[in-house]
C-alpha positions in Angstrom: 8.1 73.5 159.6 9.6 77.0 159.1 7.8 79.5 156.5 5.0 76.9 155.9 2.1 78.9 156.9 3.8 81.6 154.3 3.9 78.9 151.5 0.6 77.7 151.8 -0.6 81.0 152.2 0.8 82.0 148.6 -0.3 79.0 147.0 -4.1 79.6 148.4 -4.2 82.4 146.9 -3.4 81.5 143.3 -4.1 78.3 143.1 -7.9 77.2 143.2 -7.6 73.9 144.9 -8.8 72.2 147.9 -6.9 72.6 151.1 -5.9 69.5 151.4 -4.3 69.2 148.6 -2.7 72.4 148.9 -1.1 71.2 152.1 -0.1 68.2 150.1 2.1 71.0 147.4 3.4 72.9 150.3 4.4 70.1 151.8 6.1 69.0 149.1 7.9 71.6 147.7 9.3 72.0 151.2 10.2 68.3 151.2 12.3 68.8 147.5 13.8 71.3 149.2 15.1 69.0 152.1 15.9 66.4 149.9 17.1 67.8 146.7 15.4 65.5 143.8 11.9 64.3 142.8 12.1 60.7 143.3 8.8 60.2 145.2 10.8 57.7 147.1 12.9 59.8 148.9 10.8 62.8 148.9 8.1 60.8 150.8 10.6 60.2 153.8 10.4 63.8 154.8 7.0 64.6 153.8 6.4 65.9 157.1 3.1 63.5 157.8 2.5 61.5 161.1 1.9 58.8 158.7 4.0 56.0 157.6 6.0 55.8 154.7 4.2 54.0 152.5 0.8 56.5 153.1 3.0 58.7 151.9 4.0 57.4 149.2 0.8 57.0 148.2 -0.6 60.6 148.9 2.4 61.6 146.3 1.2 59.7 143.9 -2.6 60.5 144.5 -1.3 63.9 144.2 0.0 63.8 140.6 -2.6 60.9 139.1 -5.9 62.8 140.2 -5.4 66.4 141.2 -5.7 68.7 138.2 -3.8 72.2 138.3 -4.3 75.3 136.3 -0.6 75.7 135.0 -1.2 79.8 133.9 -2.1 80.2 137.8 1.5 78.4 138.4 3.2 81.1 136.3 1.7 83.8 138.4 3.2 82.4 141.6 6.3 82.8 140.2 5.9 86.0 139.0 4.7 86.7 142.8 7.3 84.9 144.4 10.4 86.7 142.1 8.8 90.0 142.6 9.2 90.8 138.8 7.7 94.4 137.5 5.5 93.6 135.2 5.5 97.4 133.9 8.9 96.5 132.3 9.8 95.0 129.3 10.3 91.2 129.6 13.0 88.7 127.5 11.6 85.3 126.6 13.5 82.5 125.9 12.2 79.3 123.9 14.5 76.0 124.6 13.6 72.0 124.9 14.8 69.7 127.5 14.7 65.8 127.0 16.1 62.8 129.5 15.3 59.0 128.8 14.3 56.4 131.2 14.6 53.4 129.4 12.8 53.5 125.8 10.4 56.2 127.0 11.6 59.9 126.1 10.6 62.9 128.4 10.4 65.7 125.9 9.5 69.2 127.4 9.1 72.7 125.4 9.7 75.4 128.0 9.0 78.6 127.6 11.2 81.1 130.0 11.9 84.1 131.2 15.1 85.9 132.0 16.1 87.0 134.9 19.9 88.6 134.1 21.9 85.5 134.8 19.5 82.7 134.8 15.9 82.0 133.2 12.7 80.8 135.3 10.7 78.8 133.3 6.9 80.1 132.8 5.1 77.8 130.8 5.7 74.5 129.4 4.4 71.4 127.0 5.4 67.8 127.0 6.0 66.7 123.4 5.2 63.1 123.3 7.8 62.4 120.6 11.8 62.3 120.4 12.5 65.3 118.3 12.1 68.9 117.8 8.6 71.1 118.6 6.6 72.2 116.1 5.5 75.4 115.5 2.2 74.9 116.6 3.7 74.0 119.6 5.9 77.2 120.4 2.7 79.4 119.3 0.7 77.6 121.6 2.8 78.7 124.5 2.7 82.2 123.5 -0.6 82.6 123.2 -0.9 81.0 126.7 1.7 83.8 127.8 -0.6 86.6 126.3 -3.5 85.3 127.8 -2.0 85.4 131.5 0.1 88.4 130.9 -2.4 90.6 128.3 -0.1 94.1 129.2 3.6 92.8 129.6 5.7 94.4 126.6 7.9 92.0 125.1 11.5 93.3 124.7 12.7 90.1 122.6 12.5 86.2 121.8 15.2 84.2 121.9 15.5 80.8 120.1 18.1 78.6 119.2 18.4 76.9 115.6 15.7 74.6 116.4 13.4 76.9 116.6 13.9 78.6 113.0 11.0 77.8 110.8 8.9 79.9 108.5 5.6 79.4 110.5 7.3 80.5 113.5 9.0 83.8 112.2 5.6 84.5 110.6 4.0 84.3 114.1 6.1 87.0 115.0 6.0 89.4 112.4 2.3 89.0 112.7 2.0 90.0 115.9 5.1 92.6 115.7 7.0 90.6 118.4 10.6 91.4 118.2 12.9 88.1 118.0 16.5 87.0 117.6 16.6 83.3 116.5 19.6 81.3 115.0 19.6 80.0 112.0 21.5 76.7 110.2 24.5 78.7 108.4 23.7 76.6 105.6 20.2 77.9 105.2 19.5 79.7 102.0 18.2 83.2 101.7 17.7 85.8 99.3 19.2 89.0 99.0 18.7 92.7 98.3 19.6 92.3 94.7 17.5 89.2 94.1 20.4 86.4 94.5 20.0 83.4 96.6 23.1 83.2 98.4 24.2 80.7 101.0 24.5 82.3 104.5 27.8 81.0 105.2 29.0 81.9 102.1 28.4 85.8 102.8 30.8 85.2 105.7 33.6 83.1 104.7 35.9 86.5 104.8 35.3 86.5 108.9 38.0 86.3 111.1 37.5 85.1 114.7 35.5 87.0 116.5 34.4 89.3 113.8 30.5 90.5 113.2 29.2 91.2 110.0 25.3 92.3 108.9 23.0 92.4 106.4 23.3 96.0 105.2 19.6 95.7 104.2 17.0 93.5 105.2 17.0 89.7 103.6 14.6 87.4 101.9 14.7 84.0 104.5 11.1 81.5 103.7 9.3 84.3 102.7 9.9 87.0 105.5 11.7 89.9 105.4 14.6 90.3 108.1 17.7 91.0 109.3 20.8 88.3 109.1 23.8 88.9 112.0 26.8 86.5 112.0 29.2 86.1 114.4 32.1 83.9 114.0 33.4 82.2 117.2 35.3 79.6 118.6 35.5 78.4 115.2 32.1 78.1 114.9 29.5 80.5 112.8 26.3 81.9 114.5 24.0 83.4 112.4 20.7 85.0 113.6 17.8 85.8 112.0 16.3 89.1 113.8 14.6 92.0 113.7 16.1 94.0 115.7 18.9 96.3 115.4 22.0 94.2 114.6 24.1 96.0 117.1 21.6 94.8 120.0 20.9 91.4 118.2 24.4 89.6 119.4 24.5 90.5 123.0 20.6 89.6 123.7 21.3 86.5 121.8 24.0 85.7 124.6 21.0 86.1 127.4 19.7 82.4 125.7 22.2 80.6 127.8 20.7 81.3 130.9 17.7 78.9 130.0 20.7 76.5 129.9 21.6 77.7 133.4 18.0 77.0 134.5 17.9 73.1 132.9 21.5 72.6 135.1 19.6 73.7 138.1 16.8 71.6 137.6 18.8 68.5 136.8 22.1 67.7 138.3 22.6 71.1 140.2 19.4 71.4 142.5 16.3 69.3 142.1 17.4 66.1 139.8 14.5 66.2 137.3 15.8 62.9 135.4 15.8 61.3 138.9 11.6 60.9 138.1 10.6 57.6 136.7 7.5 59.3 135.5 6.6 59.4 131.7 3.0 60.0 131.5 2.4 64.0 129.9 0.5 65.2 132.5 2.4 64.2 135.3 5.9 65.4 133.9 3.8 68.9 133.7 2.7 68.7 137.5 6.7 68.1 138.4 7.6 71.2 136.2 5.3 73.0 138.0 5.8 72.4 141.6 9.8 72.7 140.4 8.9 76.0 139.3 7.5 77.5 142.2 10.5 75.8 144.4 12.8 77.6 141.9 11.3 80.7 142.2 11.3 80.2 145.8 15.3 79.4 145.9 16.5 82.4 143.2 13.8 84.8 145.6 15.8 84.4 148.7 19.3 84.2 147.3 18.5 87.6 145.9 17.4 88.8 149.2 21.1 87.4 150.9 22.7 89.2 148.0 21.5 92.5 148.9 22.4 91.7 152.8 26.2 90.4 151.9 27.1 90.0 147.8 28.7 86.9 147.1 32.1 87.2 146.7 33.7 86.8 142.6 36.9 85.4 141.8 39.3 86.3 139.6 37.8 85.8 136.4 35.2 88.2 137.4 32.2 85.3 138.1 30.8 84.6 141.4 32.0 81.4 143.3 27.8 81.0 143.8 24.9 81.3 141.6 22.4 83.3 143.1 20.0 80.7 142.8 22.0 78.0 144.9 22.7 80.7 147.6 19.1 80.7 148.1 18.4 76.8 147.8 21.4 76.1 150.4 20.1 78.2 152.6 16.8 77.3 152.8 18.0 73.6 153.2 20.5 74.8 156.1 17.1 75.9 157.8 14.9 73.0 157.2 17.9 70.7 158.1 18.7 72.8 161.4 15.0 72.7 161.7 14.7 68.9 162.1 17.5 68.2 164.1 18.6 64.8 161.8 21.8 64.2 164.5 19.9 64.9 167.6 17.3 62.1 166.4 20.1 60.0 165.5 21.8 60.0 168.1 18.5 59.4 170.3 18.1 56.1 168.1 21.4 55.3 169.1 20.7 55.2 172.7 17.8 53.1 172.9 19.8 50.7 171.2 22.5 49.8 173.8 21.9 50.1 177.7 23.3 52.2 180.3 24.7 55.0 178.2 26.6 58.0 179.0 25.4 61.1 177.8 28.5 63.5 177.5 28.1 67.8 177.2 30.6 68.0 174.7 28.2 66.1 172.3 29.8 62.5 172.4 28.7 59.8 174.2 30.7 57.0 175.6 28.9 53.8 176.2 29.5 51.1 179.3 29.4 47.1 179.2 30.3 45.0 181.9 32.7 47.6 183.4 34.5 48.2 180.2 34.7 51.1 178.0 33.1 50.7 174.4 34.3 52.7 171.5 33.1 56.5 171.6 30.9 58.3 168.7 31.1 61.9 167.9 28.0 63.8 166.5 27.9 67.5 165.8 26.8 69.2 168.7 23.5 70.0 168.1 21.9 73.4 169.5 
């Protein structure tokens, strides 16, 4: 298949695992490419073995029951694959992910980066329980980002209201991280002049679309920072930061793209929830081998934007994300690759007797001196 040897190549390198078994990942990371979800089913029809369907099936799930994989050397594949300068200052972005399959819950904490419009996720932690992460949790994934990536300056955090606790913002302060996380607008804090005021309440004057900041630094579970609120939509956002409030709303807006990512791993691209896995370990394996296939998709879309930029429309957005540029076009070449009509239509022949192979790519077919009904294929190169 095209750009296998390249694949494997970059997985030998990083990953420290026997070569069958890295033939096995390149194989099928190239097969979720062809097929577009991780329903081992599916993925094992196009596994690209000389075996039968049901070995393949069964190498799959050999794959993710016995073969153990270092998860920090997955995050440096991506960081290879994406190209990212590692010199510059990165944006991280905490968010959780959960889909059901039947009373089992798959509950992941992801920790990503951003990339400008969406996030690649780096590391990540299945949560065996229905609701939020604990702090523990969160720090846990840091410290596994420090440990891979000792020199990388962190430019910010980012965090929705889940992720505000005490613990967590003492983490930070600690290790003099800069973070923007929201807070519940009911929260309590207290302020300069020793009052305990209720966040909302310090901006029931706002007006859509109106900012207003803590002049100097609040009192929220015992740490010192910065309160921003923004009201819109209706709705009041209130962030606990400490950076400069000016800089705190628009790098607050860069969370969504972790949003972005979760779209393109569910119903845009790869169909995470199509898994009927639940065990911890396994769900992990998936998330990795999605995040190198990400990484792979977003690399070469970025490389076809520079060739020809996709075009916007009016409202100023693309009519493509970069990241399904690249994952349509390296299905268009493992599907022109294959030839699925060509075999098809050879199928077809062996089927009936005496047909009639036509240039134009239909085929007419002959019984007893009578014309049968006629079948059009794309003309295969």
């Amino acid at each position: 298949m095209p750009q296998f040897s390249e694949l494997f190549q970059i997985l030998s390198d990083s990953l420290p695992l026997h070569k069958s078994r890295l033939v096995c990942l390149a194989r099928l990371i190239m097969s979720l490419m062809l097929i577009g979800t991780v329903n081992l089913t599916k993925v094992a029809l196009s596994f690209g073995s000389e075996a039968n369907n049901e070995s393949r099936y069964r190498r799959l799930r050999r794959f993710f029951a016995q073969v153990k994989m270092d998860f920090d050397h997955v995050a440096t594949i991506v960081i290879v694959l994406l190209n990212i300068n590692v010199d510059e200052p990165w944006i991280l972005i905490f968010d959780r992910t959960r889909w059901d399959l039947g009373e089992c819950a798959n509950n992941v904490l992801v920790l990503s980066l951003s990339l400008g419009d969406i996030a690649v996720p780096l590391f990540w932690k299945h949560i065996q329980k229905r609701g939020n992460s604990h702090a523990r949790d969160r720090i846990e994934l840091l410290e596994r980002f420090f440990r891979v990536f000792p020199t990388v300056k962190i430019d910010c955090v980012l965090g929705d209201r889940e992720f505000a606790s005490s613990e967590f913002m003492l983490y930070f302060i600690g290790k003099k991280i800069p973070f923007c996380i929201r807070v519940k607008d009911n929260s309590y804090a207290v302020s300069s002049k020793g009052r305990r005021v209720r966040l909302d309440s310090c901006c029931r004057r706002l007006t859509e679309g109106e900012m207003w900041y803590g002049k100097k630094p609040y009192i929220l579970w015992g740490n010192q920072i910065t309160l921003v609120a923004l009201k819109i939509d209706g709705d009041l956002v209130v962030l606990a930061t400490t950076l400069n409030p000016l800089e705190a709303l628009p790098l607050y807006a860069k969370r969504w793209e972790i949003e972005t990512s979760f779209a393109a791993l569910k119903c845009r691209g790869f169909c995470l929830e199509d898994t009927h896995m639940t065990k911890p370990d396994r769900v992990e394996k998936w998330f990795a081998v999605l995040a190198i296939a990400f990484a792979w998709a977003y690399r070469t879309g970025q490389c076809l934007e520079k060739k020809k930029p996709t075009p916007t429309k009016n409202h100023g957005r693309k009519i493509m994300s970069c990241f399904r540029r690249g994952f349509d076009c390296i299905r268009q070449t493992l599907f022109d690759y294959s030839h699925p009509l060509k075999r098809f239509g050879n199928q077809l022949q062996r089927l009936f007797e005496l047909p009639l192979i036509r240039p134009s790519g239909t085929f007419s077919l002959r019984e007893k001196g009578k014309h049968m009904k006629k079948f059009t294929f794309c003309p295969v190169p």
